[in-house]
C-alpha positions as CSV (number, residue, x, y, z in Angstrom):
1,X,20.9,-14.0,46.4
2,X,22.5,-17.1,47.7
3,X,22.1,-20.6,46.3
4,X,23.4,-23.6,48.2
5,X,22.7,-27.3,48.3
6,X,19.3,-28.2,50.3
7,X,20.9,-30.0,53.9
8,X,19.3,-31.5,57.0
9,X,19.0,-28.3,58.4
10,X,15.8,-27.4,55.7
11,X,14.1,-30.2,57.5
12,X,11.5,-27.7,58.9
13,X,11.6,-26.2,55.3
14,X,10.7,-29.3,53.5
15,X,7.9,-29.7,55.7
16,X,6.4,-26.9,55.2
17,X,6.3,-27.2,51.1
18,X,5.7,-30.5,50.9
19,X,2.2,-29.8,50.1
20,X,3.0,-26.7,47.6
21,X,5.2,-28.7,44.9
22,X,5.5,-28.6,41.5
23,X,6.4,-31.8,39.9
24,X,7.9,-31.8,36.5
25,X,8.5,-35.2,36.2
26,X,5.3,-37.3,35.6
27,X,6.3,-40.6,35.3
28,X,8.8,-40.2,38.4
29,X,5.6,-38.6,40.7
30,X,3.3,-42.0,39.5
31,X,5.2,-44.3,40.0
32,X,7.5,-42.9,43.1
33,X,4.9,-40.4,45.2
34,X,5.7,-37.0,46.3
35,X,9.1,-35.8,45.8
36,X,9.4,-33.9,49.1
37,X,7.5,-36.8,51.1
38,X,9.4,-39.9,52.8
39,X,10.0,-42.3,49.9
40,X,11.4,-38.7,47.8
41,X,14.1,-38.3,50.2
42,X,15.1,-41.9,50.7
43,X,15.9,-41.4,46.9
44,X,18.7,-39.5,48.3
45,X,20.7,-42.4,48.9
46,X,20.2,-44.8,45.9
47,X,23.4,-44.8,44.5
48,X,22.2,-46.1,40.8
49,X,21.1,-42.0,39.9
50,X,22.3,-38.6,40.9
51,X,19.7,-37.0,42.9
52,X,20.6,-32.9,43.8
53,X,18.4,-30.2,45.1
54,X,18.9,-27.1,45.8
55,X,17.6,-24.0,48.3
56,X,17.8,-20.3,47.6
57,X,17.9,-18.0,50.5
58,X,16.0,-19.1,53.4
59,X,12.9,-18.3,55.6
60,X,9.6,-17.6,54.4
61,X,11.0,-16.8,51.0
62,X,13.0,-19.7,50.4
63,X,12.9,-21.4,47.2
64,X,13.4,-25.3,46.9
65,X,14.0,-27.4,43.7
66,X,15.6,-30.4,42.3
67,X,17.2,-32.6,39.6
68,X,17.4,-35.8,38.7
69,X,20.0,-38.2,36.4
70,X,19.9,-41.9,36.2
71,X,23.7,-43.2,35.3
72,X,24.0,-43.7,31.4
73,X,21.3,-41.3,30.6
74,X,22.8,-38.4,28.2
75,X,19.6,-36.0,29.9
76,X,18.7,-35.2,33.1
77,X,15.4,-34.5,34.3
78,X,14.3,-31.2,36.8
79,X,12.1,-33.2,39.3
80,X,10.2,-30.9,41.2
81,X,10.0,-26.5,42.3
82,X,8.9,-25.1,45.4
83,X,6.4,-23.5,46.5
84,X,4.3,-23.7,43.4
85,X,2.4,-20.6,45.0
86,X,5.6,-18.4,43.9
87,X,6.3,-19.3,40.7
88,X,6.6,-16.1,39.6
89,X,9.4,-15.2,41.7
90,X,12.2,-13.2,40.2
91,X,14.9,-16.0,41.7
92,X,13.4,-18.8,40.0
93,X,15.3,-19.0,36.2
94,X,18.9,-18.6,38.5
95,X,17.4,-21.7,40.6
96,X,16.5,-23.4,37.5
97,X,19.6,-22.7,35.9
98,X,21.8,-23.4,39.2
99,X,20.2,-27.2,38.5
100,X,20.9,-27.5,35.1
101,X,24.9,-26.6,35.8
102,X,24.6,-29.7,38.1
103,X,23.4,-32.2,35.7
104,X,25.9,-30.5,33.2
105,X,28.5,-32.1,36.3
106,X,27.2,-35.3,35.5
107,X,27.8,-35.4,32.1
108,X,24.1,-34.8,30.6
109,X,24.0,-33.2,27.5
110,X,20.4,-32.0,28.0
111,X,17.8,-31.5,31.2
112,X,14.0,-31.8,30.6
113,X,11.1,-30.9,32.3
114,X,7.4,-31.6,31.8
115,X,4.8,-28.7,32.0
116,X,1.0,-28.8,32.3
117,X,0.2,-26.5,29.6
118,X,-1.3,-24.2,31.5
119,X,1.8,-23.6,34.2
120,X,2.6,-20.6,35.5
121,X,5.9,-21.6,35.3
122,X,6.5,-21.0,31.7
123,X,8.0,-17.8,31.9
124,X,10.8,-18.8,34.4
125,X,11.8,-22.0,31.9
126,X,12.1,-20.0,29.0
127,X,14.1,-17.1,30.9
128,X,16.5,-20.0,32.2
129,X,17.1,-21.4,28.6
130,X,14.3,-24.4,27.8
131,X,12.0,-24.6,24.9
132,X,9.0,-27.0,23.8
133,X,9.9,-30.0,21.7
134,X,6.4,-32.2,22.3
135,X,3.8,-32.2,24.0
136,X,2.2,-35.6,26.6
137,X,-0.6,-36.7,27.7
138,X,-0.7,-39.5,30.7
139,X,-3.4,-42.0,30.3
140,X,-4.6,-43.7,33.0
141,X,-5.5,-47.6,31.6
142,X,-5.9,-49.0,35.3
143,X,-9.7,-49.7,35.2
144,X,-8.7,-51.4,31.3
145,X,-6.0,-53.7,32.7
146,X,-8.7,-54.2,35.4
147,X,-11.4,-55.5,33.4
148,X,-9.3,-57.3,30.8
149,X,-8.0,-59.5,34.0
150,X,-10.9,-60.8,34.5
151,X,-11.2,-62.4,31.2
152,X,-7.4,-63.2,30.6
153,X,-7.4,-66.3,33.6
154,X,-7.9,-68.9,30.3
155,X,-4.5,-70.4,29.5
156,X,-5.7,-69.4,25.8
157,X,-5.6,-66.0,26.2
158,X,-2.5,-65.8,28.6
159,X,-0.9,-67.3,25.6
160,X,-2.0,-65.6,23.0
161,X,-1.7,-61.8,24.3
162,X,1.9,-61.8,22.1
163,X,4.0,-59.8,24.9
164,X,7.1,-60.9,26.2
165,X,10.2,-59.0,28.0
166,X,12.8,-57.6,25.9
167,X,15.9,-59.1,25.4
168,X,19.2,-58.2,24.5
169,X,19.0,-59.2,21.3
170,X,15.5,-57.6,20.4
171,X,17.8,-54.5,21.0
172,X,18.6,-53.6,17.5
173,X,14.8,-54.0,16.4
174,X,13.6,-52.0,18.7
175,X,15.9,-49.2,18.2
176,X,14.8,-49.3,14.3
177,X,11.3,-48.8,15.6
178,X,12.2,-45.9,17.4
179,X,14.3,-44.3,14.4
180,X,11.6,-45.2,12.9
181,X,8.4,-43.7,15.0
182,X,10.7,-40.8,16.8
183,X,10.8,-37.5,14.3
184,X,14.7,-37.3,13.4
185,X,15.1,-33.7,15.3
186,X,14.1,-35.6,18.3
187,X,16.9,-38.2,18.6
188,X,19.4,-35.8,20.6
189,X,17.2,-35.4,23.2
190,X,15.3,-38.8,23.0
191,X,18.0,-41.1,22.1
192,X,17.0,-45.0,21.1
193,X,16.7,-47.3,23.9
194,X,19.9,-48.8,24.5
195,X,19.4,-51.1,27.5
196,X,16.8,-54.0,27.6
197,X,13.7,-53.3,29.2
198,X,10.2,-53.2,28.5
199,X,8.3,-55.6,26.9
200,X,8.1,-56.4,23.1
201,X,4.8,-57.8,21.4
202,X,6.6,-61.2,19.0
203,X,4.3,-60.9,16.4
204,X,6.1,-58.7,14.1
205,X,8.3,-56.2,16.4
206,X,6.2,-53.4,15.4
207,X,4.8,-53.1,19.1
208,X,7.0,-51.9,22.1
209,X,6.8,-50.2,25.5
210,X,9.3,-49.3,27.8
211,X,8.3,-49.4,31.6
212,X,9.2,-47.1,34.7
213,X,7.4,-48.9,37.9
214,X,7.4,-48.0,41.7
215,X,5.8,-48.2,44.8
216,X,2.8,-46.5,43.6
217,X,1.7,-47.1,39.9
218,X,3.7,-48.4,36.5
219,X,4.3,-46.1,33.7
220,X,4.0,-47.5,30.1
221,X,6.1,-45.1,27.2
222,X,4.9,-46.9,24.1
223,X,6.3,-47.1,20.3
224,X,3.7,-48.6,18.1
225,X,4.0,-48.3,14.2
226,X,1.5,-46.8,12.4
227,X,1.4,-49.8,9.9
228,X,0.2,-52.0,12.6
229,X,-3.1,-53.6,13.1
230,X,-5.1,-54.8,16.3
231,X,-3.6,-52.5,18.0
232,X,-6.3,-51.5,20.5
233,X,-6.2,-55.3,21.7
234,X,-2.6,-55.2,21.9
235,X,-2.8,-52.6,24.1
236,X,-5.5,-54.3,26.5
237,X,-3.8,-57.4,26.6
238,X,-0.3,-55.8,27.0
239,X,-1.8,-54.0,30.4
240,X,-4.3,-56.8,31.5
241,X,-0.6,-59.4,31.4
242,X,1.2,-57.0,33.2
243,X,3.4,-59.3,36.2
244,X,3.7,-58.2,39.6
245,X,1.2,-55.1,39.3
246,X,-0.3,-55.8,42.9
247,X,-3.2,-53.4,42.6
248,X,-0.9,-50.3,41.4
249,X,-1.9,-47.6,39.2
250,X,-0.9,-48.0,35.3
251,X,-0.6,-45.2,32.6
252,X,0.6,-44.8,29.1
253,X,2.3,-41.9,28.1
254,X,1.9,-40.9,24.8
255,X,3.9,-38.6,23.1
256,X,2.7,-35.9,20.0
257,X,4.1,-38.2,18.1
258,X,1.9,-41.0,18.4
259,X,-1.2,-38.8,18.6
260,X,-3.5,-41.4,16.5
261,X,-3.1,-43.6,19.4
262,X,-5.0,-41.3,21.6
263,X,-8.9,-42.5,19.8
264,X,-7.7,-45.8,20.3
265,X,-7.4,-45.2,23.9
266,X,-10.2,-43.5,24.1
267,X,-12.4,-45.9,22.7
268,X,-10.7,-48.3,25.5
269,X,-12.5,-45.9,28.3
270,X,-8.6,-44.8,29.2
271,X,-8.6,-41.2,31.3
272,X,-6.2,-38.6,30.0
273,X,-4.4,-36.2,32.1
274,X,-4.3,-32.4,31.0
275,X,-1.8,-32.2,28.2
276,X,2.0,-31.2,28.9
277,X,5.1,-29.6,27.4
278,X,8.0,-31.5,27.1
279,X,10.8,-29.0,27.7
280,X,14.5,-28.9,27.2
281,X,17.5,-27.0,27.5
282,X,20.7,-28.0,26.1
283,X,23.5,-28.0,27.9
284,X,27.3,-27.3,26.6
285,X,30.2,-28.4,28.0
286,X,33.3,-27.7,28.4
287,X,35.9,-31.1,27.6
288,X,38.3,-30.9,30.2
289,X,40.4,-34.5,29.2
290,X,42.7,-32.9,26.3
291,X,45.4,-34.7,24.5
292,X,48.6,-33.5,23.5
293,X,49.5,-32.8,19.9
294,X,51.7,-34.7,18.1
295,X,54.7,-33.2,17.0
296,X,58.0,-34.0,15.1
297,X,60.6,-35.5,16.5
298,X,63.5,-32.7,17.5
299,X,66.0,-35.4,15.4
300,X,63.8,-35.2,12.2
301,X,64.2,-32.7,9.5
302,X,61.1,-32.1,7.3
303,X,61.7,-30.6,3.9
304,X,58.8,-28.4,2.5
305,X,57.1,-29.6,-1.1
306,X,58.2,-27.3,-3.9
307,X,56.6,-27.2,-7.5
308,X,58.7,-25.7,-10.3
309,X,56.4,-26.1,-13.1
310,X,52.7,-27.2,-13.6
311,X,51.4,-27.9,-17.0
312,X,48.1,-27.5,-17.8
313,X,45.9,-29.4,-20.5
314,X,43.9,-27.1,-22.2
């Protein structure tokens, strides 16, 4: 078995998958399109993440896959297996676990992966080292933001929807949300936000989303607290004042942790996807910048402690 980085001669290759693809990374696929079509492969060259992918053998039994790490990020995310028709195949945990040494390259402390639930490419995951930690659902809100537009053209109600862009200095409120919201085994893998973007609803801080956008549709992540109230027309009016959405697709993707927003939602007329698994596999590695001990000085002469006598109080 030979793996080797995917190169311009598995052109023909590419093709040929490009409609048998696994995606396991939702918000990417929304927003960005097929990972193996055109705007996919242009990712290649954006020098903001580190974008590998990866080939075993060749032919008709070659198997394609592919990883993804955005600069900063402690995880990396597995972004796509091909052909989704073989993912049985006996070669699949060592090309799984061939990607996951790459993003260990890059410094990531863990690689994720999201699963419809019923995947047949469980078995291959575990074998390659990743378990569950929570569980998605994507919900598509376009036909909401839709119909709220129509009633949000009133200066009044532009004003009054609450949401605003973070700022750096809505920073550390928002990370106390998500320490907060986010269950405390969670915050290796799901660390706080730590740069600013999203929006924020300035009422009382208890309302956030985060924001992944592309060509093709705008993913919303959000962090509402439990405590808070309204929070079904916070969500309308957060995706009716939406800037630049120029027809594109919106979602909210709503963790097991948030569950009780999912009747909210659904009260809204929101679509939900299938549920996923949110998978991970930690990574160790290995800290190759050492620093020398300190030692005495040749010229020094240390003399040892000695006790003669110890009296005890009893």
């Amino acid at each position: 078995m030979t793996i080797r980085p995917l190169d311009l001669l598995d052109i023909p290759i590419i093709t040929r998958y490009r409609n048998d693809v696994l995606t396991l990374d939702s918000a990417r696929a929304l927003t960005r399109g097929h990972p193996l079509g055109a705007m996919g492969l242009l990712a290649y060259i954006n020098p903001a993440r580190h974008l590998y992918a990866a080939i075993v053998n060749g032919g008709e039994s070659a198997l394609l896959g592919g990883v993804i790490h955005s600069r900063g990020d402690t995880f990396a995310k597995l972004l796509y297996l091909a052909p989704s028709s073989r993912l049985d195949d006996r070669q699949l945990p060592a090309l799984i676990e061939h990607l996951a040494m790459q993003a260990g390259e890059w410094k990531a402390f863990h690689v994720m992966a999201e699963v419809d639930e019923t995947s047949d490419v469980f078995p291959a995951l575990r074998m390659a080292g990743f378990s569950v930690y929570a569980w998605q659902k994507l919900w598509d809100v376009s036909l909401l933001g839709k119909t709220e537009s129509t009633q949000s053209r009133s200066p009044e109600r532009v004003e009054g929807v609450g949401w605003r862009r973070v700022q750096s200095v809505d920073l550390p409120v928002v990370q106390s949300l998500h320490y907060q919201i986010v269950p405390p085994l969670l915050h290796p893998v799901e660390p706080a936000p730590n740069r600013a973007i999203g929006f924020v609803h300035s009422e009382n801080m208890k309302c956030y989303a985060s924001v992944t956008s592309g060509m093709y549709g705008i993913v919303l992540t959000p962090l509402i607290h439990p405590d808070e109230r309204n929070v079904s027309e916070k969500v309308a009016a957060l995706v009716a004042s939406l800037p630049d959405r120029n027809g594109r697709r919106v979602y909210l993707n709503v963790r097991s942790y948030q569950t009780w927003l999912e009747p909210v939602l659904e009260d809204l007329g929101a679509q939900a996807s299938p549920r996923q698994a949110v998978m991970v596999k930690h990574l160790a590695r290995l800290l190759k910048e050492g620093q020398l001990a300190r030692t005495v000085p040749a010229n020094v002469n240390v003399q040892p402690s000695r006790i003669s006598r110890m009296d005890v109080d009893e």
